[in-house]
VOTORMI-475816 format. One line per 5 residues: number of its first residue (from 1); their letters; for each residue x, y, z of C-alpha. Coordinates in steps of 0.5 Angstrom, whole numbers, plus 500, padded with zeros to 3 digits. Layout:
// residues N
NUM	A	X/Y/Z; ...
// end
This chain:
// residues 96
1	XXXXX	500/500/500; 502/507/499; 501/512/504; 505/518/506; 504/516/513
6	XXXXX	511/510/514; 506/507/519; 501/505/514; 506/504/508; 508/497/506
11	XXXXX	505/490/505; 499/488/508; 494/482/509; 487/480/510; 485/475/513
16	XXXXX	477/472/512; 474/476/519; 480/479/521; 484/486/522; 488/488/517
21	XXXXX	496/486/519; 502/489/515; 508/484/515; 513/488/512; 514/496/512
26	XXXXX	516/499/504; 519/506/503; 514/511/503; 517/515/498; 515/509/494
31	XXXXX	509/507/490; 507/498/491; 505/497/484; 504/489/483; 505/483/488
36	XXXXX	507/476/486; 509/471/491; 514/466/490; 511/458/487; 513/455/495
41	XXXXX	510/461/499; 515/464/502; 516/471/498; 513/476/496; 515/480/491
46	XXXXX	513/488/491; 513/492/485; 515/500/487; 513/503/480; 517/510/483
51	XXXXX	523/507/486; 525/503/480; 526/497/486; 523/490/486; 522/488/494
56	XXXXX	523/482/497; 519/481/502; 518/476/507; 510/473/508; 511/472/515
61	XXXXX	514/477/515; 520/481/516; 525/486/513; 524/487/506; 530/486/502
66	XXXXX	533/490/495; 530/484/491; 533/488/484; 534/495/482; 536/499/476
71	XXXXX	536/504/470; 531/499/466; 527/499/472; 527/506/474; 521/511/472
76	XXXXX	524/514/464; 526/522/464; 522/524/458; 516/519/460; 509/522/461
81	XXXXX	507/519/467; 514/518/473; 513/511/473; 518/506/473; 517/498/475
86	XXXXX	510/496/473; 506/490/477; 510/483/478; 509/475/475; 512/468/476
91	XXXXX	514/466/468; 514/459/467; 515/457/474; 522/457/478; 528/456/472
96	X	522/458/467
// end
């Protein structure tokens, strides 16, 4: 989630009949813009479309890690919206 406010940014889960609980704190510079959790369900992999970072983020929680960074990923200089990195998928399972 994206939030000015670094109590309320990061990751969040729902649980059915449950209070909202965040995991994982993100930047709250950033925009998370995408989430794919790794096929054994350990690993959430957040998109930050204004960082140009890909997180990974422990679903049980934890401190989120620079996952992968870099000019490829980061929002264009000439581009009409200041995005970068857009969403997050498992292709072809693990060695795909």
């Amino acid at each position: 989630m994206s939030s000015k406010d670094a109590s309320r940014a990061g990751t969040w889960k729902l649980a059915p009949h449950g209070r909202p609980q965040r995991p994982a704190a993100l930047p709250a510079d950033g925009l998370p813009n995408g989430l794919a959790i790794e096929p054994a369900g350990h690993t959430r992999y957040a998109a930050d479309s204004l960082n140009g970072t890909v997180w990974a983020v422990p679903v049980c929680g934890g401190t989120p890690k620079v996952w992968l960074t870099g000019p490829d990923l980061a929002p264009g200089p000439k581009a009409p919206l200041t995005l970068g990195v857009n969403g997050a998928r498992f292709h072809k399972g693990p060695g795909g």
